[in-house]
C-alpha positions in Angstrom: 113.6 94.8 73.1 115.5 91.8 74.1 115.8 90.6 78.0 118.7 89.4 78.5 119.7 87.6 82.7 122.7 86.4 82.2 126.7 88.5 82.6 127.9 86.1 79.5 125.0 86.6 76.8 125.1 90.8 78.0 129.0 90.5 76.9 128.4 88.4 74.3 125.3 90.4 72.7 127.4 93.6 73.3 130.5 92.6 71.8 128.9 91.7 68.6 126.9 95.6 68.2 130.1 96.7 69.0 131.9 95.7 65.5 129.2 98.0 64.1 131.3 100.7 65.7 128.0 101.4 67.6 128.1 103.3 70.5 126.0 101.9 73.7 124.5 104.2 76.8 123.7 102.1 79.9 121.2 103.4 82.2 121.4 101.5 85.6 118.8 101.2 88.3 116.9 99.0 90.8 113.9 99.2 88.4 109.7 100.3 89.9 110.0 102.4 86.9 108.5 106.2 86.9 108.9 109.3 84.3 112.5 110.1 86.1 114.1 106.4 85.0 112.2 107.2 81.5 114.0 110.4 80.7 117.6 108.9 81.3 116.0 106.3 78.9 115.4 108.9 76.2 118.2 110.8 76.9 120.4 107.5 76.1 118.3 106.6 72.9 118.7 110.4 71.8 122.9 109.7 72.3 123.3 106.6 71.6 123.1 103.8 68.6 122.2 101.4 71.6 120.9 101.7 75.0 120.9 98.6 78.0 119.0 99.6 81.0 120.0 97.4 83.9 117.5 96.3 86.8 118.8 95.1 89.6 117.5 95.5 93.4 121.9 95.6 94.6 121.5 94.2 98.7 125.2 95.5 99.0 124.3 99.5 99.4 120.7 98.7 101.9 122.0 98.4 105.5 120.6 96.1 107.9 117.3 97.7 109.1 116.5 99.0 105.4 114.0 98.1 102.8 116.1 95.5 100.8 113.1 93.3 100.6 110.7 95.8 100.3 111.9 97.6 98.2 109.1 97.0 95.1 110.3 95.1 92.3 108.2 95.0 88.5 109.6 93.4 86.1 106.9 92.9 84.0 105.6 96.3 84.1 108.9 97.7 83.6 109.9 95.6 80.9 106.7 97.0 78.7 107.4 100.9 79.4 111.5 99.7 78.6 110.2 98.9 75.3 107.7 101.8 74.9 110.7 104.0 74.9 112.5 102.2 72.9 115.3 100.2 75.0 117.7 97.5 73.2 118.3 95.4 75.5 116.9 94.5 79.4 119.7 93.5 81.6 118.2 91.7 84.6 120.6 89.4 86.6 119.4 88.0 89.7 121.5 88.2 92.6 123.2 85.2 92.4 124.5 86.1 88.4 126.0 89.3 90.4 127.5 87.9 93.4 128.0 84.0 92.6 129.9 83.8 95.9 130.9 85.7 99.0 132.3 89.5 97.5 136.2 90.0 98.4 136.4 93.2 96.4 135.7 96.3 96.9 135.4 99.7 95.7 135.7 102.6 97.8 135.2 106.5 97.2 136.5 108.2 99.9 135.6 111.9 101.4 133.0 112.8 99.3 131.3 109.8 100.9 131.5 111.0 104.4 128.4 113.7 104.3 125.3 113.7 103.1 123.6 110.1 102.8 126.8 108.4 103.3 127.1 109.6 107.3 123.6 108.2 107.7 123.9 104.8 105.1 127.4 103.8 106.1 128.7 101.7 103.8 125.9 102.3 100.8 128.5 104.1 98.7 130.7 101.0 98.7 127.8 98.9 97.7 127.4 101.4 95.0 130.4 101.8 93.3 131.1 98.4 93.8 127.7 97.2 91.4 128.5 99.9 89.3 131.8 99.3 88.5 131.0 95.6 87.9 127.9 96.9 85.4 130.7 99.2 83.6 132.7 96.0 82.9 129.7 93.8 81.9 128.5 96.4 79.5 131.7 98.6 78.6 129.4 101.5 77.4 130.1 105.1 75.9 128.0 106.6 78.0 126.2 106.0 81.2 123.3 108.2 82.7 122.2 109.3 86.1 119.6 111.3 88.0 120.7 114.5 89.4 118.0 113.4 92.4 120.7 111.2 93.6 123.4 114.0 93.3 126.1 112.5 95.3 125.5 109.4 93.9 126.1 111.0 90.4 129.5 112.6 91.9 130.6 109.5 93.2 129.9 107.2 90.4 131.9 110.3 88.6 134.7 110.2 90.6 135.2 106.8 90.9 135.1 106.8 86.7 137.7 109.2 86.9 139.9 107.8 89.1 140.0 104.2 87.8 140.2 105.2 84.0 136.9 103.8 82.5 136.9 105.0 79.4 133.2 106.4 79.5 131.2 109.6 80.0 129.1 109.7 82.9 125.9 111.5 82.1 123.8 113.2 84.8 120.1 114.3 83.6 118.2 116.5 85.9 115.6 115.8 88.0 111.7 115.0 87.3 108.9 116.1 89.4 105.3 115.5 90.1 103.1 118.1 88.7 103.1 119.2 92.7 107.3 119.7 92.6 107.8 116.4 94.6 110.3 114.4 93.2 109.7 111.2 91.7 110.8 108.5 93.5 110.0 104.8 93.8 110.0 105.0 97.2 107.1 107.5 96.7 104.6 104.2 96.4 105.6 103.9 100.2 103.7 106.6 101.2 99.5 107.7 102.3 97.5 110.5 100.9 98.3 112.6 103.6 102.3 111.4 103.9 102.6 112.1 100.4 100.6 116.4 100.8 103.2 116.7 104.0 106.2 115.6 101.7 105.7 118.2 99.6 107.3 120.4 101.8 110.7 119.1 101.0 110.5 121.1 97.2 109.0 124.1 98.8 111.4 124.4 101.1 114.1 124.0 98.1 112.4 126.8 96.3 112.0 129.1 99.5 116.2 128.8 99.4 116.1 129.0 96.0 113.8 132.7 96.3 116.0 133.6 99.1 119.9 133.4 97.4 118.3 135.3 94.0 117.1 138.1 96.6 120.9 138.6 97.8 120.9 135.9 100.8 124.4 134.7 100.5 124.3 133.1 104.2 123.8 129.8 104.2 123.0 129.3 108.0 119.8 132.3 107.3 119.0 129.9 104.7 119.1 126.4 106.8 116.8 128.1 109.6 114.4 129.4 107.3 114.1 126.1 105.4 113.8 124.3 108.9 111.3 126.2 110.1 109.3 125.6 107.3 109.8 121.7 106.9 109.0 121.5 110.9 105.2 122.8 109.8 104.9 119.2 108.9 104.8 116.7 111.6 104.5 113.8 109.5 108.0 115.1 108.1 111.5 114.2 110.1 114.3 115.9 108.9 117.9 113.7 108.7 119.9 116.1 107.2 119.5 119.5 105.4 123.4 120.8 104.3 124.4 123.7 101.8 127.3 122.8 100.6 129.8 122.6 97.5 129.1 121.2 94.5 132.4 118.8 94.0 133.4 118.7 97.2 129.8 118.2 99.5 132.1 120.3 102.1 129.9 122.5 104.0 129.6 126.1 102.9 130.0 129.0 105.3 129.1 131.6 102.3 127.4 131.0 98.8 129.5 132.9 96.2 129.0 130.9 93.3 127.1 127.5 92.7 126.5 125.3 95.5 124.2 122.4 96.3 121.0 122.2 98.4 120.3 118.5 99.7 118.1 116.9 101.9 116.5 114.0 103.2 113.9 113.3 105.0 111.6 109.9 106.5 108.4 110.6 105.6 106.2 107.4 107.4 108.2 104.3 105.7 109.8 106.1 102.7 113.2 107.8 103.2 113.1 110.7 100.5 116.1 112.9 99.4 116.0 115.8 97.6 118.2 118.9 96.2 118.7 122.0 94.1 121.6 123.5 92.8 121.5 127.4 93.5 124.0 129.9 92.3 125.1 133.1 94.3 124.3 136.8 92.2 
């Protein structure tokens, strides 16, 4: 596995394993590693003749009071379990290499921004599609794969694709979880012994919703008050949003007839955790 830190040797590297009519899956993320980042990993290398994993910690999608500086970095250890799966190529710009001067540009998903995490993180969507548009250009690849943990980032780095042509398939591999059901999350590292027990009520509560629509519950208010009156057993747990809602759209549902999504978050001491589950009506 090579590291590469710099936007021209990525092109340049890239163009070359192109005229091999190879085809390249990108897997971006802020690194701190865990089995969830691994299995998009895999999933690329299954896919694709070469996979680039990106690490890069983006300040543009943290808001003022979050945990841009905190948020743990390990490059070293993630470069070894890159390699262990079998990465190409490292891509690890520093901030600078991304943003060489004040960002003029912009790009903006609107609607399906407005719910969920992007009425709490205003502007964190921007800041999003914005770094991944630019890692699209840098590494033009195939294919490019996402958590479904991060659903509505997954829909809006989709939509975005969609609606400005890149010519690539945007992958979303499902979610991995603890042995317990919590799931895996860098920001996990954040948490104590007894934080981490108490957020374990976030994935029960998805499967007591998930027990209740394959028993006939097609009510998605009976739903919400059930799940909150279990997540509220937990004091250590403070609910920021808990919404049943469609699966393109994010538009609140007022009946489940087919699929929709279950999605939550939740600060849980430092660490703010999402989670979700996609359910579909009998």
């Amino acid at each position: 596995m090579k590291i590469v830190t710099t936007i021209k040797e990525i092109k340049a590297i890239l163009k070359q394993e192109r005229r091999g009519d190879k085809t390249i899956g990108l897997v971006p993320t802020m690194g701190c590693f865990h089995e969830g980042h691994l299995a998009l990993m895999r999933r690329a290398k299954e896919e694709c003749d070469v996979t680039v994993t990106s690490i890069f910690v983006n300040p543009t999608q943290f808001g003022p009071s979050e945990d841009f500086e905190a948020y743990p970095r390990d490059l070293k250890s993630d470069s070894k379990m890159a390699e262990k799966v079998g990465v190409d190529y490292l891509f690890a710009p520093s901030v600078e290499e991304m943003y060489p001067e004040e960002n003029l540009t912009h790009v903006n998903v609107e609607k399906i921004t407005d719910v969920l995490c992007g009425a709490c993180r205003i502007g964190h969507f921007q800041g999003v599609a914005t770094v991944v548009s630019k890692l699209f250009n840098m590494v033009n690849p195939d294919f490019a794969y996402f958590g479904e943990k991060d659903y509505q980032q997954l829909m809006v780095v989709k939509r975005m694709a969609k609606d400005l042509n890149f010519d690539l398939q945007v992958v979303g591999v499902s979610t991995v979880r603890e042995e317990d059901g919590l799931a895996m999350s860098s920001r996990n590292r954040y948490l104590s012994s007894e934080e981490r027990k108490a957020a374990l009520v976030l994935s029960k509560s998805l499967r007591l919703a998930s027990e209740m629509v394959e028993n006939g519950e097609k009510n998605p208010g009976e739903i919400r008050e059930s799940m909150i009156r279990l997540i509220k057993k937990e004091p250590l747990v403070n609910l920021e949003y808990l919404s049943i809602c469609d699966t393109i759209s994010l538009r609140e549902l007022t009946i489940i007839k087919r699929e929709a999504l279950i999605a939550l978050a939740a600060r849980v001491g430092k660490a703010r955790l999402i989670d979700n589950i996609l359910i579909k009506g009998n």
